[in-house]
C-alpha angles and dihedrals in degrees: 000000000000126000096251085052082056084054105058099037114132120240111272113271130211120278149181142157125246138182121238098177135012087264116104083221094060091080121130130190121215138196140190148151113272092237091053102067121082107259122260126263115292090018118116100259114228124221101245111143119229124282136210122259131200125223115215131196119196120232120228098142089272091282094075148008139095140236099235085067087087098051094111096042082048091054087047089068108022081072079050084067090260121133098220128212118196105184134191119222137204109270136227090260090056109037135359132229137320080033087083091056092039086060097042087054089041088053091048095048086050084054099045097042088052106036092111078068095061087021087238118154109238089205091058103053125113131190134236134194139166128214105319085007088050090067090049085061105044078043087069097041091053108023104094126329087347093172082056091056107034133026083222149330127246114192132191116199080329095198079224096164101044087180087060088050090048094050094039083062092050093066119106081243099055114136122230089250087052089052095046086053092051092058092042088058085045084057096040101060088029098239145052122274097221093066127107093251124119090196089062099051077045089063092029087064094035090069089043099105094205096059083074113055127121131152085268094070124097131261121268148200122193127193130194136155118252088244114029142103098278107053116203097248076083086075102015089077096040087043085055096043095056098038082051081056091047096256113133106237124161132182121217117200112195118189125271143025102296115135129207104318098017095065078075073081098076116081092227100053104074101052087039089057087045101051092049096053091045087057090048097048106032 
């Protein structure tokens, strides 16, 4: 970390970990800042209305990744006046799909049921997720009534069309990454999509984002790089699809081969992110 990131670091915020299910894996970590929280009991409660919170789910291709990759990101907008969730989620060597989206919707519920303890407002919380985290959230913006459940979804490099991802690593061309990412979609329905059986096309379709999509869903921003693992045809179709329904959904491309975390690299991403955040929970 260089000496001018040491400089604009924000002032630690308050944190603690929390179970939302009986997994060790449905874990969640949360941030916010002290003067946030309601007071505790017997303190003089101070009138501060409640504030929006994000949810964020890690990337790791399903089969890996942990929720404390995102404490710095968290601090960033914690000191933004968010009360940040990073959660964990039951992985591809544990539980197939739909068991990822069960656990994002379980994290979001906790959240939700317990937002008077850090004064959030649950109708003000949008979720995040990069690369395989970035499904789970679209997953919550388009799976059902969305709108309902977020105010809004951010994705970087959302891995949205996980058979795109399988028969991109199927090319001659393919890179060693893409055809990590076509085995990690194999583990995460549990089968192989070239088989003869019509379960497996039923779950296949099932993790595809877009299959979802009604006017009832919540309004998204996804971000790639112009060269990178996940291509952007992962969020152009799924970004259609909802402005067809009526859903305002963009895609932003920034230049180069970042993937999920490392387009924070690029100088336009976080305000971009910021401002998009401001204009969903105002």
């Amino acid at each position: 970390m260089s000496a001018r990131a040491v400089m604009v670091t924000p002032k630690l915020p308050k944190a603690g970990t929390y179970a939302y299910g009986t997994h060790p894996r449905q874990r969640l970590d949360a941030y916010w800042r002290p003067d946030a929280a309601q007071p505790a009991q017997g303190q003089q409660a101070q009138a501060r209305p409640p504030g929006p919170a994000i949810l964020v789910f890690h990337g790791g291709s399903w089969i890996s990744g942990d929720k404390s990759s995102w404490k710095y990101f968290a601090r960033r907008l914690t000191a933004q006046g968010y009360t940040v969730f990073s959660a964990n989620y039951r992985l591809a060597t544990q539980a197939a799909w739909p068991a990822q989206r069960d656990d994002a919707a379980a994290a979001l519920d906790f959240v939700k049921k317990n937002a008077a303890r850090w004064n959030i407002d649950p109708n003000r919380v949008v979720a995040i997720g990069s690369s395989a985290g970035g499904l789970l959230a679209s997953q919550l913006g388009t799976f059902g009534e969305g709108a309902q459940r977020v105010r809004g979804v951010l994705t970087l490099s959302p891995v949205n069309t996980p058979y795109l991802a399988y028969t991109d690593g199927l090319k001659v061309t393919a890179t060693p990454s893409q055809r990590g990412l076509r085995r990690a979609v194999t583990q995460l329905v549990g089968c192989t999509p070239t088989e003869a059986d019509p379960t497996c096309w039923q779950r296949v379709e099932d993790a595809d984002a877009a299959s979802h999509v009604t006017g009832g869903d919540a309004p998204m921003l996804a971000m790639h790089a112009a060269s990178e693992l996940v291509p952007a045809t992962h969020s152009t179709g799924l970004a259609a699809s909802l402005r067809g329904a009526g859903v305002p959904a963009s895609v932003k491309i920034v230049p180069g081969t970042g993937h999920a975390s490392e387009l924070l690299n690029d100088p336009t991403v976080y305000p971009a992110i910021l401002n998009w955040l401001k204009a969903r929970t105002r």
